[in-house]
VOROLO-171760 format. One record per residue (C-alpha): residue number from 1; x negated, y negated, z. Coordinates in nm, 4 decimals, padded with zeros to 6 digits. Each point is the difference from the previous one (the first is absolute). Example, Ala and Ser with C-alpha at 12.3 -4.5 7.8 and 13.67 -1.06 7.14 Angstrom:
<nodes>
(node 1,(-01.2300,00.4500,00.7800)),
(node 2,(-00.1370,-00.3440,-00.0660)),
</nodes>
This chain:
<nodes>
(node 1,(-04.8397,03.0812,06.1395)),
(node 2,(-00.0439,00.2693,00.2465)),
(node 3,(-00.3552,00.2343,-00.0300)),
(node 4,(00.0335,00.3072,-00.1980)),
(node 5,(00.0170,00.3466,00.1955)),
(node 6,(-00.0228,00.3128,-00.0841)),
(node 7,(00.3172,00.1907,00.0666)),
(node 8,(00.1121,00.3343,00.1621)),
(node 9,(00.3457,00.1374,-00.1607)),
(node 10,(00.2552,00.1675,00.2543)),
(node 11,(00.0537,00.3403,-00.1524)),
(node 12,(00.2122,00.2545,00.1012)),
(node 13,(-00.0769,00.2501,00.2288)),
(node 14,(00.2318,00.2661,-00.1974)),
(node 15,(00.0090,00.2404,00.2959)),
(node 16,(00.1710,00.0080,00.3142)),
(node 17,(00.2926,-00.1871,-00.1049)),
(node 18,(00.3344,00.1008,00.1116)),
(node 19,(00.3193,-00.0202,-00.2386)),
(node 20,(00.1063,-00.2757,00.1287)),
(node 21,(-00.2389,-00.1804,00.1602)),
(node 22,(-00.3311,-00.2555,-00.1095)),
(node 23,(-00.2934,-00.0822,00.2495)),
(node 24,(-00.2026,-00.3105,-00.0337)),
(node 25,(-00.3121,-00.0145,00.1593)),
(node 26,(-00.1592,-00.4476,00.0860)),
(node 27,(-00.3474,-00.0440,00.0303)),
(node 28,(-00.0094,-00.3521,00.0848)),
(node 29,(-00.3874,00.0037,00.0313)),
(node 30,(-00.0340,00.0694,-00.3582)),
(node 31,(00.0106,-00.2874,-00.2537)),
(node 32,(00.0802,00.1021,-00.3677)),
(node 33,(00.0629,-00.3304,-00.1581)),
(node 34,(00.1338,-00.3466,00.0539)),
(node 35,(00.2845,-00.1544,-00.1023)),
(node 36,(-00.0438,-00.4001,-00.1659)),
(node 37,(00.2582,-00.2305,00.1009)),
(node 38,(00.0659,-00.0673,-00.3414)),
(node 39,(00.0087,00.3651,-00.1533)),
(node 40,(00.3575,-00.0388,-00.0607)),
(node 41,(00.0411,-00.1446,-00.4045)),
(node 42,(00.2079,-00.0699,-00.2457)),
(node 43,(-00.0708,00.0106,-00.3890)),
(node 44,(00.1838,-00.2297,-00.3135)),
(node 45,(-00.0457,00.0091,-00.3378)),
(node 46,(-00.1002,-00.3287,-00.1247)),
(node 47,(00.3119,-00.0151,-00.2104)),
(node 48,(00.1656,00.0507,00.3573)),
(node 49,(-00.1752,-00.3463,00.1036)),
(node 50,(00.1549,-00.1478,-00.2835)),
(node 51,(00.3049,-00.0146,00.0815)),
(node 52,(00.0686,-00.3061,00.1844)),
(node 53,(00.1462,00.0117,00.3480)),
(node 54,(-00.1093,00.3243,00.0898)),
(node 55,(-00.3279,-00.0532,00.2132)),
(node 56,(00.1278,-00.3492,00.1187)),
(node 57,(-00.0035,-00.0582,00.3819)),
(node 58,(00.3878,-00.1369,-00.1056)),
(node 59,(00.0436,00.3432,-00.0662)),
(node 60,(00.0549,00.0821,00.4119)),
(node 61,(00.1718,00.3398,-00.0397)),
(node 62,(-00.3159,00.1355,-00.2017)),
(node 63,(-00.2489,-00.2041,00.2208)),
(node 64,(00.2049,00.1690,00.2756)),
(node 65,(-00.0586,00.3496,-00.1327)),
(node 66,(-00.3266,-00.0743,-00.0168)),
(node 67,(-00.1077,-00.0899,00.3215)),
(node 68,(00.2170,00.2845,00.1663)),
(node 69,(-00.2143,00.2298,-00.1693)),
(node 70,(-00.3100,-00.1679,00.1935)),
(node 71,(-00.1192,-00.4163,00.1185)),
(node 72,(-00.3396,00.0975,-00.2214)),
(node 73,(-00.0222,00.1738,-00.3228)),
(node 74,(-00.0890,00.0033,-00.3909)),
(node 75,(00.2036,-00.0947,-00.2974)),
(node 76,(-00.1902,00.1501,-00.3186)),
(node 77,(00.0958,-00.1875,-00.3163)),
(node 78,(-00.1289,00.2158,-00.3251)),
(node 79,(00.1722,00.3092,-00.1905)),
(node 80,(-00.0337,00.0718,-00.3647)),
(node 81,(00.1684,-00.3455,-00.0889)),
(node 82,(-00.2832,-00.1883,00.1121)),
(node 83,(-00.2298,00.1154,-00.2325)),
(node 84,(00.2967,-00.1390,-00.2769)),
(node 85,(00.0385,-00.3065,00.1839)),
(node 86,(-00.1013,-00.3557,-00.0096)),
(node 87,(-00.0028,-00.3524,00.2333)),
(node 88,(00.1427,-00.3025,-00.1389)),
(node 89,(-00.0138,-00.3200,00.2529)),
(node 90,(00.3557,-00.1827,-00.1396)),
(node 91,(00.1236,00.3203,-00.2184)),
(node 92,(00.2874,00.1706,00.0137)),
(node 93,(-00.0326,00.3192,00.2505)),
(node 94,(00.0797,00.3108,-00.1846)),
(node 95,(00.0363,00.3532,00.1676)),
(node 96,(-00.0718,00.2721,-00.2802)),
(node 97,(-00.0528,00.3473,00.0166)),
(node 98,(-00.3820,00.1296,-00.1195)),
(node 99,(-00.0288,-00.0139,-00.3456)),
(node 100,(00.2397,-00.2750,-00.0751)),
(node 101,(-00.0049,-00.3589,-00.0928)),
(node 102,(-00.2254,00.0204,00.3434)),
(node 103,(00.1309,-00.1269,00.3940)),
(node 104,(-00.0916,-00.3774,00.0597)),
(node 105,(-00.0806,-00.1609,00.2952)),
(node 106,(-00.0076,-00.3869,00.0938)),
(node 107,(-00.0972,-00.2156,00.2748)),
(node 108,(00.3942,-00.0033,00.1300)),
(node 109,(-00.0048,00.3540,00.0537)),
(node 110,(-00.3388,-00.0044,00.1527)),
(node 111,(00.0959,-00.2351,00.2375)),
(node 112,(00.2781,00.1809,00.0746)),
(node 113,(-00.2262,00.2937,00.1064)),
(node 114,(-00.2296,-00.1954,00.2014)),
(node 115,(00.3302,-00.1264,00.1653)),
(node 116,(00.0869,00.4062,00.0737)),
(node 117,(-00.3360,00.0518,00.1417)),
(node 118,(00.0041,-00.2432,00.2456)),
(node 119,(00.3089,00.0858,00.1511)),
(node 120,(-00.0753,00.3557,00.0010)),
(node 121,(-00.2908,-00.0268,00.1411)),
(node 122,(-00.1485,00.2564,-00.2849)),
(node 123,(-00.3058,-00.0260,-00.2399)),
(node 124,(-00.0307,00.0316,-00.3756)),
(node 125,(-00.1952,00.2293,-00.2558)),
(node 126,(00.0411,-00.1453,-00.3181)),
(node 127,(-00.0632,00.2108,-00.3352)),
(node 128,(-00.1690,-00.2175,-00.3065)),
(node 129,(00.0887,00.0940,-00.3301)),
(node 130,(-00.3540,00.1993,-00.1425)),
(node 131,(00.2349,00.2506,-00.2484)),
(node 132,(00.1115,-00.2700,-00.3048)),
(node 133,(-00.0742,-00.3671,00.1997)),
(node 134,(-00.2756,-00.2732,-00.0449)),
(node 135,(-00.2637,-00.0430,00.2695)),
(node 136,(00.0742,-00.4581,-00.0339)),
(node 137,(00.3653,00.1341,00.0962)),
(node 138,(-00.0695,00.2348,00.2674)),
(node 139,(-00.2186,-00.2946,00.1386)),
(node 140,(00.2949,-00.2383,-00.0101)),
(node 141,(00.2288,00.2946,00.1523)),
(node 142,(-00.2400,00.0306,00.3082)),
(node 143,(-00.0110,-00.3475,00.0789)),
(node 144,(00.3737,-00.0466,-00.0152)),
(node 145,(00.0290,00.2879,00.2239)),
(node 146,(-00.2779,-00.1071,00.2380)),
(node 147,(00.1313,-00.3423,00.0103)),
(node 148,(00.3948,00.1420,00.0692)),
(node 149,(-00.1191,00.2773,00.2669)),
(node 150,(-00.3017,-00.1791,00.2228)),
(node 151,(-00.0895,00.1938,00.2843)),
(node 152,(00.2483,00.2924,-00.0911)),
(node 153,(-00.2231,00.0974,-00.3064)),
(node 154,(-00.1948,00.3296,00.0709)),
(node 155,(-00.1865,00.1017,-00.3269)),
(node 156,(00.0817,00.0467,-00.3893)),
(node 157,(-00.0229,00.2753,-00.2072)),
(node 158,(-00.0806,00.0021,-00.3391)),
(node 159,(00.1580,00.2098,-00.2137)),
(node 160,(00.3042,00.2643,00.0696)),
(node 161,(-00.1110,00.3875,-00.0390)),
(node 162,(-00.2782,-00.0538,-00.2082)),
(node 163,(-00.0725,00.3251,-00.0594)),
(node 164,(00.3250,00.0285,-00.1744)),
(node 165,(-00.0478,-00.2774,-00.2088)),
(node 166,(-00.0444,00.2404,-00.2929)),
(node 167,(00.3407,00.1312,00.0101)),
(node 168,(00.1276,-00.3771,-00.0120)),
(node 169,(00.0452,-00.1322,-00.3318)),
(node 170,(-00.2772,-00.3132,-00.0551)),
(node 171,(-00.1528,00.0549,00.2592)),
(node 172,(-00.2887,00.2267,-00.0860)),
(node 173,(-00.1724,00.2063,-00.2705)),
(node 174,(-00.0088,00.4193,00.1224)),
(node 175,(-00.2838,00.0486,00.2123)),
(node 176,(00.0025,-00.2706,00.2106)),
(node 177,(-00.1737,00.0765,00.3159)),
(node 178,(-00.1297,-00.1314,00.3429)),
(node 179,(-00.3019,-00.1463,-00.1681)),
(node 180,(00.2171,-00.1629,-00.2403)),
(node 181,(00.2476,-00.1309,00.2724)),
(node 182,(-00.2993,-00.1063,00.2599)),
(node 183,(-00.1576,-00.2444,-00.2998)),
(node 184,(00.3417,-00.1600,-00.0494)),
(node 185,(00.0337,-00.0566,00.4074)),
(node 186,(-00.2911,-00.1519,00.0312)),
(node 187,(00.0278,-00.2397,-00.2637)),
(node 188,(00.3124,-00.1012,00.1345)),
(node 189,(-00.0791,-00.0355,00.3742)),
(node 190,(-00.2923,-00.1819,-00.0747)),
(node 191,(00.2148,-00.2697,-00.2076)),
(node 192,(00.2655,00.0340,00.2796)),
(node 193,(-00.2579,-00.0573,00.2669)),
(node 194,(-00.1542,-00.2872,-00.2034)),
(node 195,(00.3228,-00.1489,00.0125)),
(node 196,(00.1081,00.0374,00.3388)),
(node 197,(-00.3437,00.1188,00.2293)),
(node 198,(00.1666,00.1177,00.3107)),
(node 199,(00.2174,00.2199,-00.2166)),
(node 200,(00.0572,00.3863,00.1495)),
(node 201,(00.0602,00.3699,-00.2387)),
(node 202,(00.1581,00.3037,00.0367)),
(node 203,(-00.0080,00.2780,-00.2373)),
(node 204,(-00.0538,00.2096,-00.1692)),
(node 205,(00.3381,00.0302,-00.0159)),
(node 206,(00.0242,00.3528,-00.1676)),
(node 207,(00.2857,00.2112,-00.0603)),
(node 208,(-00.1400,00.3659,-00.0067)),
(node 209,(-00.4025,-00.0350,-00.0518)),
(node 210,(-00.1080,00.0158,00.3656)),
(node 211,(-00.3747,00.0429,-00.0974)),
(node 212,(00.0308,-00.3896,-00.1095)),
(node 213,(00.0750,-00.0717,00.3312)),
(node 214,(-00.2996,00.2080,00.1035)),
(node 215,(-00.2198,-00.1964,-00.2849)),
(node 216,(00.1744,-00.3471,00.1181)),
(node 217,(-00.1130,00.0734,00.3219)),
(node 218,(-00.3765,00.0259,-00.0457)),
(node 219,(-00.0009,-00.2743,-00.3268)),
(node 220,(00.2198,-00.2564,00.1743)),
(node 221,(00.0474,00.0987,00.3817)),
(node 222,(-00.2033,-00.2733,00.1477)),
(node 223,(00.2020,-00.2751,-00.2278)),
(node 224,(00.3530,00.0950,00.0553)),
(node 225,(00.2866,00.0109,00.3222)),
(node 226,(00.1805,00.3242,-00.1218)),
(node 227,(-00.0367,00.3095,-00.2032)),
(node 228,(00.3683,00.0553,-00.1359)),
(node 229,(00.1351,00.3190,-00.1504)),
(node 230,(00.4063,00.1479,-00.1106)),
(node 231,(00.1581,00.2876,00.1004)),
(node 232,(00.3359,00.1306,-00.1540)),
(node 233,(00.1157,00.3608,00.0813)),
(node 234,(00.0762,00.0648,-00.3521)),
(node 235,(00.1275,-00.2138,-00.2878)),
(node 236,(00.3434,00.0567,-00.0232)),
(node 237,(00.1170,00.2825,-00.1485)),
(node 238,(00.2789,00.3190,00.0486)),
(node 239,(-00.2076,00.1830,00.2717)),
(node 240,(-00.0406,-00.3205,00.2646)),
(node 241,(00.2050,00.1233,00.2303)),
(node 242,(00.0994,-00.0394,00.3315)),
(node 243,(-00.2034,00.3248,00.1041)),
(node 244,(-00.2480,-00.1572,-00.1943)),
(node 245,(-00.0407,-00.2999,00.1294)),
(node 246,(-00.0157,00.1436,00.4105)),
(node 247,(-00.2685,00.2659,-00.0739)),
(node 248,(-00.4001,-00.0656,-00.0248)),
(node 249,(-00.1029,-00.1389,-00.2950)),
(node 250,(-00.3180,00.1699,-00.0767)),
(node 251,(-00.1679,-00.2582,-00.1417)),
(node 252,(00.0540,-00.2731,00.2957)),
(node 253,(-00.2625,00.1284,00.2195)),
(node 254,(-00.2857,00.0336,-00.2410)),
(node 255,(00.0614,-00.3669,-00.1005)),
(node 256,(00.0028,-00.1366,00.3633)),
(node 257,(-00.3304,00.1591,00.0419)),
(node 258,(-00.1818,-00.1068,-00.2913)),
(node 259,(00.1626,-00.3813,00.0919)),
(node 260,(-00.1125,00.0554,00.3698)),
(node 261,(-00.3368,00.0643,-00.0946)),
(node 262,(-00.0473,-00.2674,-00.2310)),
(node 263,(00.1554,-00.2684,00.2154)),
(node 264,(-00.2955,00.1497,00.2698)),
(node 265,(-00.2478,-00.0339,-00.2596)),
(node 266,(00.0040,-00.3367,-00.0194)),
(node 267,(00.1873,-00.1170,00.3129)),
(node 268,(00.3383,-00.1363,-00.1966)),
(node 269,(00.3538,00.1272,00.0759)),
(node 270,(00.2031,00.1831,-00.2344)),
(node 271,(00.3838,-00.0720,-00.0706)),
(node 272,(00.2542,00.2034,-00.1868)),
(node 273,(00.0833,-00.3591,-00.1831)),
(node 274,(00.3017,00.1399,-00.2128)),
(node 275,(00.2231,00.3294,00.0717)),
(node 276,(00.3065,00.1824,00.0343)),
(node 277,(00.1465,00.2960,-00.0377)),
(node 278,(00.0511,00.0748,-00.3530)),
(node 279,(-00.1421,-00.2757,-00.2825)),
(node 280,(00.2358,-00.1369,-00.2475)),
(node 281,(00.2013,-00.1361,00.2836)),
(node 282,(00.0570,00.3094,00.1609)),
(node 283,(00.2676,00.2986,-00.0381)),
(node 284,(00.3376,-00.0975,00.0696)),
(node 285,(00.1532,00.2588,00.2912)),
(node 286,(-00.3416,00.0387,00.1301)),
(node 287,(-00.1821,-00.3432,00.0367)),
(node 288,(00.3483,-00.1685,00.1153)),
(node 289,(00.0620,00.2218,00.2952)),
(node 290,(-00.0646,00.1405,00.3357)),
(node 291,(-00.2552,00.2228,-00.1278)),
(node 292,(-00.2056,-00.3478,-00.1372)),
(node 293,(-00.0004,-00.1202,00.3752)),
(node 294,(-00.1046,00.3003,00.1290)),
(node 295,(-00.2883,00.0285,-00.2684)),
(node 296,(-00.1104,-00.3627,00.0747)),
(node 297,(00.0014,00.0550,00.3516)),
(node 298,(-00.2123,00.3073,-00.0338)),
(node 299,(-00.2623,-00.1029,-00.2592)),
(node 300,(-00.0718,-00.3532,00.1335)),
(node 301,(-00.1221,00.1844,00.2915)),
(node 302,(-00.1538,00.2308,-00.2123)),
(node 303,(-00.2242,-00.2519,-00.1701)),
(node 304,(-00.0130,-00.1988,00.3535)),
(node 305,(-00.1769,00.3257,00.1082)),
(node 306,(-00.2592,00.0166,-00.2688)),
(node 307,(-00.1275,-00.3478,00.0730)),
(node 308,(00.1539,-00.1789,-00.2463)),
(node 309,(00.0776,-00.3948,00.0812)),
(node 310,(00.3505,-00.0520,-00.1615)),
(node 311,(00.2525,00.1195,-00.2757)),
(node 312,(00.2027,-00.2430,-00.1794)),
(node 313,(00.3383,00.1321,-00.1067)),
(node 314,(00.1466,-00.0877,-00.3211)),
(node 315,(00.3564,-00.1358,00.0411)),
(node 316,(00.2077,-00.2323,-00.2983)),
(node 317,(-00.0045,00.0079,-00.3372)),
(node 318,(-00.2187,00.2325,-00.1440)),
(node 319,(-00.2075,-00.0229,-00.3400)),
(node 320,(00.2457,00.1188,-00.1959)),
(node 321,(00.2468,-00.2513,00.0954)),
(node 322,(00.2233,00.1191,00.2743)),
(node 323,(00.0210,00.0175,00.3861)),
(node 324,(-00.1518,00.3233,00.0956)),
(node 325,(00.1523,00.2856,00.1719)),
(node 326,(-00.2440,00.0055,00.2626)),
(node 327,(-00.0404,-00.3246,00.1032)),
(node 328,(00.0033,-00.0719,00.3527)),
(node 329,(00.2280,-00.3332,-00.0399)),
(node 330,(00.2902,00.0429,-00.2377)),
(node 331,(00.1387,-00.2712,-00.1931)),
(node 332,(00.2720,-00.0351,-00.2579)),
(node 333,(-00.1806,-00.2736,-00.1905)),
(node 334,(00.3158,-00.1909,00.0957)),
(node 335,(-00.2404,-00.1586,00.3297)),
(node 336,(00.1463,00.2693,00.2577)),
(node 337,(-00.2730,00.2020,00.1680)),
(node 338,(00.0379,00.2581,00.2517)),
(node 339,(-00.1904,00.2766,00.1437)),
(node 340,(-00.0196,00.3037,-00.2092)),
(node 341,(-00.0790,00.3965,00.1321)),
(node 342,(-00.3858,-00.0747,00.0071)),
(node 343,(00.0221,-00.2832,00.1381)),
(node 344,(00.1153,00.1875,00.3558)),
(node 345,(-00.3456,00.2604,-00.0640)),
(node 346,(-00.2111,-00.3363,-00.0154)),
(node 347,(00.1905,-00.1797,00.3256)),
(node 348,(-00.0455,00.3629,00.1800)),
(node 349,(-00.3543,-00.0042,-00.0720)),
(node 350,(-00.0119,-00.3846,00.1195)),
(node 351,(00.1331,00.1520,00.3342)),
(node 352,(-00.3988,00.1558,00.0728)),
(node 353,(-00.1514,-00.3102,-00.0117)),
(node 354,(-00.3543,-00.1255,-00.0702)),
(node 355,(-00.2584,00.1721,00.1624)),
(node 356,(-00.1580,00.3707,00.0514)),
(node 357,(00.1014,00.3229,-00.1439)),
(node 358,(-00.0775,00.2162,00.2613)),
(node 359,(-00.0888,00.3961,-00.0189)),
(node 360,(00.2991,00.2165,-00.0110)),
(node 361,(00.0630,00.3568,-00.0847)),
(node 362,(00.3742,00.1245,-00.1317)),
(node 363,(00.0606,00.3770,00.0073)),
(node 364,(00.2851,00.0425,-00.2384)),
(node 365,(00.0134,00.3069,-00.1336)),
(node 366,(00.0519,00.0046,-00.3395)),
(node 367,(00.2557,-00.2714,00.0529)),
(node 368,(-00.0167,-00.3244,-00.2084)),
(node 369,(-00.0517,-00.2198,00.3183)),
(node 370,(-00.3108,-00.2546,00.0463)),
(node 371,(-00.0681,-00.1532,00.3269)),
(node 372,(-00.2350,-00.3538,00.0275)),
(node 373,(-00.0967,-00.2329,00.2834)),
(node 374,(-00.1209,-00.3468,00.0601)),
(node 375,(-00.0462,-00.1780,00.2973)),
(node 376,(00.0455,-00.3360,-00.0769)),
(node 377,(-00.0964,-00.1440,00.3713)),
(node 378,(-00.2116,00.1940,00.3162)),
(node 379,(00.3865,00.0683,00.1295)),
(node 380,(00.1990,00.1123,-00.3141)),
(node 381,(-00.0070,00.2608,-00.2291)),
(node 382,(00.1800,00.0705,-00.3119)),
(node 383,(00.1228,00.3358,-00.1242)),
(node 384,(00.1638,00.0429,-00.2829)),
(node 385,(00.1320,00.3086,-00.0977)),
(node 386,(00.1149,00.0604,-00.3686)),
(node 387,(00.2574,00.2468,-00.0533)),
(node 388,(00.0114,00.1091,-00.4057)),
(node 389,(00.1855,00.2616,00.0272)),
(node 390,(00.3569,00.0554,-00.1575)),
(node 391,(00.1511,00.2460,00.2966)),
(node 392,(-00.2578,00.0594,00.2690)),
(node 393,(00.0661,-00.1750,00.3277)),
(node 394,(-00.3548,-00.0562,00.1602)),
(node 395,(00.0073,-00.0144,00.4008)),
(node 396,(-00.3457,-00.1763,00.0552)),
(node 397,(-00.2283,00.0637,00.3134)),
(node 398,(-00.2342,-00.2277,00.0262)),
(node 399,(-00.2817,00.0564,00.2155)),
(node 400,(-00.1535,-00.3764,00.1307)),
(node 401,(-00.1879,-00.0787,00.2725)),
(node 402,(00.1793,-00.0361,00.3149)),
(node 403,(-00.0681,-00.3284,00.0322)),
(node 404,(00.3005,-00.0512,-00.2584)),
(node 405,(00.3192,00.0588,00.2039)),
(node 406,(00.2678,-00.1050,-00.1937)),
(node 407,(00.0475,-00.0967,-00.3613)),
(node 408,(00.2749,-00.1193,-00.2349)),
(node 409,(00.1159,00.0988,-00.3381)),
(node 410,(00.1155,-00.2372,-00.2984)),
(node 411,(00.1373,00.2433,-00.3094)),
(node 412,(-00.0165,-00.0153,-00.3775)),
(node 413,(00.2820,00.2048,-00.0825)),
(node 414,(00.2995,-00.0328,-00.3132)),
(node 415,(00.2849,00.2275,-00.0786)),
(node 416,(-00.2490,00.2658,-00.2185)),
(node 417,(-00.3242,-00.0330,-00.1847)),
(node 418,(00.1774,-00.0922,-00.3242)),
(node 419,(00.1711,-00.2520,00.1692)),
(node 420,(00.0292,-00.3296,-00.1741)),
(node 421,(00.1333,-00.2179,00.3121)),
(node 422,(00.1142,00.0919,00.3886)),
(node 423,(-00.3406,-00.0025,00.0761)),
(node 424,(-00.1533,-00.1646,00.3106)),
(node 425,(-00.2884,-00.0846,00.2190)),
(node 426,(00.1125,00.0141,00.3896)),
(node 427,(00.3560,00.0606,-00.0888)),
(node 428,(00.0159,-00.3759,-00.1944)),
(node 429,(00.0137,-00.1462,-00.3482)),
(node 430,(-00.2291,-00.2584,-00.1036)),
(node 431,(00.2694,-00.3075,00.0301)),
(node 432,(00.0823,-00.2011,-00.3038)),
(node 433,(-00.1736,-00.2535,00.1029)),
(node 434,(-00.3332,00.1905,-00.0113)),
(node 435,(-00.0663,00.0784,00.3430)),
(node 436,(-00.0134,00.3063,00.2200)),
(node 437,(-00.0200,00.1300,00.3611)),
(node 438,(00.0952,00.3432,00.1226)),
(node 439,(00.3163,00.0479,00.1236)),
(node 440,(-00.0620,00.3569,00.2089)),
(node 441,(-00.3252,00.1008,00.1576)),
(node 442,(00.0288,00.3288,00.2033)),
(node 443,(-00.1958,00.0722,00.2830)),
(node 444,(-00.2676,00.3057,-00.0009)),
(node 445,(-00.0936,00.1029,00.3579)),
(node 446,(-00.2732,00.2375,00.0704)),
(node 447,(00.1004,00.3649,00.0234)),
(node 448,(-00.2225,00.2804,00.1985)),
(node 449,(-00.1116,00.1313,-00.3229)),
(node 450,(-00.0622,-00.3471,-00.1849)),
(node 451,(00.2111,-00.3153,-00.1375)),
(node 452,(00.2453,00.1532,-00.2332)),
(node 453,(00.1974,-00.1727,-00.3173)),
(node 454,(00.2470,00.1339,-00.2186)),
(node 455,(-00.0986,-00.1010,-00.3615)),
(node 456,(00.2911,00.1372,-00.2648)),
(node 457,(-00.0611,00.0736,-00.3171)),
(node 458,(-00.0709,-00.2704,-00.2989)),
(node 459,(-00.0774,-00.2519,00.3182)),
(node 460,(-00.3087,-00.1838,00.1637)),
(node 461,(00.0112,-00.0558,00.3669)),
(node 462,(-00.2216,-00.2645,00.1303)),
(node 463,(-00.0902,00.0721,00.3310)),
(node 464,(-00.1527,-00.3039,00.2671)),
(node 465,(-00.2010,00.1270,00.3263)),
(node 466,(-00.0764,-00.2076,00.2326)),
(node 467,(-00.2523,00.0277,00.2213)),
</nodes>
């Protein structure tokens, strides 16, 4: 995982801005943070898993997907369901939604998944059950999953959202706190590591209690490979809106810092491990549309910039049962996937590539427009320039070194933000078979007053200079 830095936000200016026209300033000197090549993730429910065929390397449309979105990555296998769930070697696999008769996994299925990984090319995080399980089971479950993933295996977690486990029924008694949750961890990795030595953990895993993570950090820091922490906008509810969803959340930044410092406190990278837009499996008309891929876009680079090492997007079927709103992949549960609205935010963002985020400055007025760069080699750099407005048309200056000449411009771009399909990365679909490449890259030349880019409204423009 790459080192932690401390990042520098590009604000803007709010003066000098024209009506109709945006100036972004490069620093190239500057380095912000860096990009892993596997930030990009996905996150299942373990009910998801459970469902045989899905993660199945015979499942080449959705293996497809996958790798389009990135050759390295992380698949996150957890959710609410695995703290209801159980492994049975020969049983029957059962997906169930959280507080049911309780999602079953077996060595088919987990072979099956090992099978995905490989010919992705992605690792695993892997969620033991700590809410209502048995710590012999969760021993069994964690060498079935060892065994089935190998080398692909990055780290478990134990428990989901532990500091929610009092809202859960059976899980536990009101007042259940860090002290209470750090007690039960331990007991368990230290069977789990007596079982299997070189075994790796992640956590803590929380849903809204960032000071665990801070706590985690100093108590188990020097044991584990990842703090992990949620993020959901909102749970869903009539105000998660589109206008919503494409404005600061206030409560985003103060997280990212108190993550950042921890994971410098003790050296260990942080990752958003489960997230979306709104929880519940997102608001339908919002989470399904061209505002979701715009809002993807934006905030991966958003927690990109404040150091963090990866975000792992929820896609599938959801705790409660059904396939989200918001999931990246759709599927019809009838074994037809496709690229849904977010999807096209997370393939534009897969556009910047690994590597720096370099210093840039955006003076915007009081327009909704952000501005980011990354220079993923000595010779390119990657601007991409996020649009979230419903009506303005941005005409973007950007002021580079001369050393960049010339640059080129893939688009994000659908009928409206409320759009539901038409929408686009360089003017293509993602095919049906799973695959992509842009089909129209315009050409930006250098102008006497700066490289210039038209970037309509509700659009991202993702703008290549070469040196």
């Amino acid at each position: 995982m790459a080192a932690m830095l401390r990042p520098r936000f590009a604000r803007a200016l709010q003066s000098g801005s024209s009506d109709r026209e945006v100036r972004v300033t490069l620093d190239p000197a500057k380095t912000l943070a860096v990009i892993p090549p596997d930030f990009i993730g996905l996150g299942y429910e373990i009910s998801s898993v459970a469902r045989p065929g899905l993660l199945n390397a015979r499942n080449s449309i959705y293996v497809q997907l996958v790798r389009t979105l990135g050759a390295r990555g992380v698949i996150r296998v957890g959710g609410n369901t695995s703290d209801y769930s159980s492994y049975s070697a020969t049983g029957q696999p059962l997906s169930s939604p959280e507080g049911k008769a309780g999602s079953v996994v077996n060595d088919a299925v987990l072979r099956d998944l090992g099978s995905f990984l490989d010919a992705t090319g992605w690792k695993l995080i892997w969620g033991l059950n700590l809410g209502n399980g048995t710590l012999d089971n969760a021993i069994a479950e964690a060498k079935a999953v060892t065994a089935a993933s190998g080398e692909s295996l990055l780290a478990f977690e134990i428990g989901n959202e532990p500091d929610l486990f009092p809202r859960h029924q059976g899980h536990r008694r009101t007042g259940y706190g860090y002290d209470d949750y750090l007690r039960e961890y331990r007991a368990f990795r230290d069977a789990l590591r007596k079982a299997i030595p070189n075994i790796a953990f992640a956590g803590p895993d929380v849903a809204d209690a960032t000071d665990w993570v801070t706590r985690f950090a100093v108590d188990e820091g020097k044991d584990i490979k990842l703090l992990t922490h949620h993020y959901y906008r909102e749970g869903q509810n009539p105000t998660s809106s589109i206008d919503k969803l494409l404005h600061t959340d206030p409560k985003l930044a103060p997280i990212l810092e108190k993550l950042r410092t921890a994971a410098e406190s003790c050296g260990v990278p942080y990752r958003i491990c489960e997230t979306n837009s709104f929880s519940g499996g997102g608001k339908p008309g919002v989470s399904d549309t061209l505002a979701a891929a715009v809002w993807v876009l934006d905030f991966m680079f958003t927690l990109a910039s404040a150091g963090c090492a990866g975000v792992n997007m929820e896609t599938g079927v959801n705790q409660r049962g059904f396939i989200s709103s918001y999931s990246p992949i759709g599927d019809d549960e009838q074994g037809h996937y496709w690229a849904a609205p977010e999807y096209y935010g997370m393939l534009a963002f897969a556009q910047s590539g690994a590597g720096r985020i370099i210093g840039s400055a955006i003076d915007s007025g009081n327009k909704n427009i952000t501005a980011y760069a990354t220079q993923p080699s000595k010779d390119r750099t990657v601007l991409t320039l996020i649009n979230k407005e419903r009506s303005f048309e941005g005409n973007v200056v950007i002021d580079a070194p001369k050393s960049f000449r010339s640059g080129s411009v893939v688009r994000l771009s659908g009928p409206s933000l409320g759009s539901k399909s038409g929408i686009t990365l360089g003017d293509a679909a993602v095919s049906s078979a799973g695959s992509w490449k842009p089909a129209r890259e315009e050409e930006v030349r250098r102008t006497r007053t700066g490289l210039r880019v038209r970037v309509p409204a509700a659009s991202a423009a993702i703008v290549t200079l070469h040196a």
